[in-house]
N, C-alpha and C positions, 0 to 999 in steps of 0.2 A: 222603342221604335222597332218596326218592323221592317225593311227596308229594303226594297226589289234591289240594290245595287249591291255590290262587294269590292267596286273599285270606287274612289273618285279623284280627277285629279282637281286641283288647288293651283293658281295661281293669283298674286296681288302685289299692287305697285306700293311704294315706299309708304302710303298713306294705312294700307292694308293690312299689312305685314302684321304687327300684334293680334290683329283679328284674325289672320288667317291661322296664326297658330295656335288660339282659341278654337276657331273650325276644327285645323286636326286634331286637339287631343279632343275635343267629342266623338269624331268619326273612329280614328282609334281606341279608343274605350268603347265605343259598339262595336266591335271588328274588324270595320271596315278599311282596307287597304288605302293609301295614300303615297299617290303620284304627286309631290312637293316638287312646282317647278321655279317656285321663287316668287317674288325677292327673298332673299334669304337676311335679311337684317333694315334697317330703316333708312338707310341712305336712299340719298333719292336718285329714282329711276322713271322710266316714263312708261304708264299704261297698258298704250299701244305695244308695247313689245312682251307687257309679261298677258295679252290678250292673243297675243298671235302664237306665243308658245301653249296658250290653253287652248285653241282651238286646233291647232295644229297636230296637240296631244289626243285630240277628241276625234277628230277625222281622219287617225292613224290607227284608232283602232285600242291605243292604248288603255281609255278608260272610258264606258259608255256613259256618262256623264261628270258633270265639272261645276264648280264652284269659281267664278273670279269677282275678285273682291277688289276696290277703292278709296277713293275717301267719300266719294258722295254714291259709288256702284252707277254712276251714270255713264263715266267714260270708259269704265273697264266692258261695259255691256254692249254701249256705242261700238267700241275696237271691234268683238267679238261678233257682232250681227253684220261683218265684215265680209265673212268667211262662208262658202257655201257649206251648206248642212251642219250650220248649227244655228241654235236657235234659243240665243240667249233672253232672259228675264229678269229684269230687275225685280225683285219680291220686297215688300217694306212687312210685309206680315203674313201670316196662315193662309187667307182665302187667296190672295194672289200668288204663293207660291202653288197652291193643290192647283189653281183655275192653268195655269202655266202647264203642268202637267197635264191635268185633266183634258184640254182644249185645242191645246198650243203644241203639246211633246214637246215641251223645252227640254235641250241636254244642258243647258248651260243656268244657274243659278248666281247670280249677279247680285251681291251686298254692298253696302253704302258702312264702313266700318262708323262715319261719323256721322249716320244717321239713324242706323239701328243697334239698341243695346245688344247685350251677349245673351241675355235670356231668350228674348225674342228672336235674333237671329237662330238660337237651338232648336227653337219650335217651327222656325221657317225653314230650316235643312231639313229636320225630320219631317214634316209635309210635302216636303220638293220629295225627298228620297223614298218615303215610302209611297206615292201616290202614281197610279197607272194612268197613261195614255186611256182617254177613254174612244177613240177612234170614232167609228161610226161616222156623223153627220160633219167631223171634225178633219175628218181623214183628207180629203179636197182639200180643203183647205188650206193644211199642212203641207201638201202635194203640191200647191200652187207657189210657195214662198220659195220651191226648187225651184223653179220655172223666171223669177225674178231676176233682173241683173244680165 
């Protein structure tokens, strides 16, 4: 993989947890730095809090994009498109993570640990991470989701 990024950070609720530490040792093993902001084990937690420590990580500047993970990626993506200036996506495969970046400039990449295997999730980080913003006719648009709220 090729991969415009060098930071990402990581967060995922109880449901997540196994898969996100699947996520890091792929990003780690490409080189890629990793902000682990939890859950740190499978007891259960809610969501909504480890979505607000990912965006909050995102909009600080910390890591120019993120990974949150859940057990269906619907509620951690819900929490996350909470927050101004981020622009999270749920991906189930390749075209709709690249179409996210491509389209959308999603920072946020939103998995479903109990809906997509680990193969496929590696093929849908590496698509999110290596694929650019293609701006242009997209840029409005994206300009316009500030403006919401």
């Amino acid at each position: 993989m090729q991969s415009r990024v060098s930071m990402v950070a990581l967060a995922a609720d109880h449901a997540g947890f196994a898969f996100k530490e699947t996520v890091k040792g792929q990003l780690t093993a490409e080189g890629i730095k990793v902000i682990d902001l939890g859950t740190h084990d499978e007891g259960r937690v809610d969501y909504p809090d480890f979505g607000a420590r990912l965006a909050e990580a995102i909009r600080a500047g910390q890591a120019p994009v993120g990974i949150g993970i859940c057990g269906s990626g619907i509620g951690i993506s819900m929490a996350l498109n909470r927050y101004k200036g981020i622009r999270a996506a749920l991906c189930h495969d390749v075209t709709t993570a690249k179409l996210a970046r491509l389209h959308n400039d999603a920072n946020v990449l939103c998995l479903g640990a109990r809906i997509t295997g680990a193969a496929t999730a590696s093929d849908i980080v590496d698509a999110f991470l290596s694929t650019e913003f293609e701006g242009g006719r997209h840029q409005s648009r994206v300009e316009k989701l500030e403006t919401i709220g």
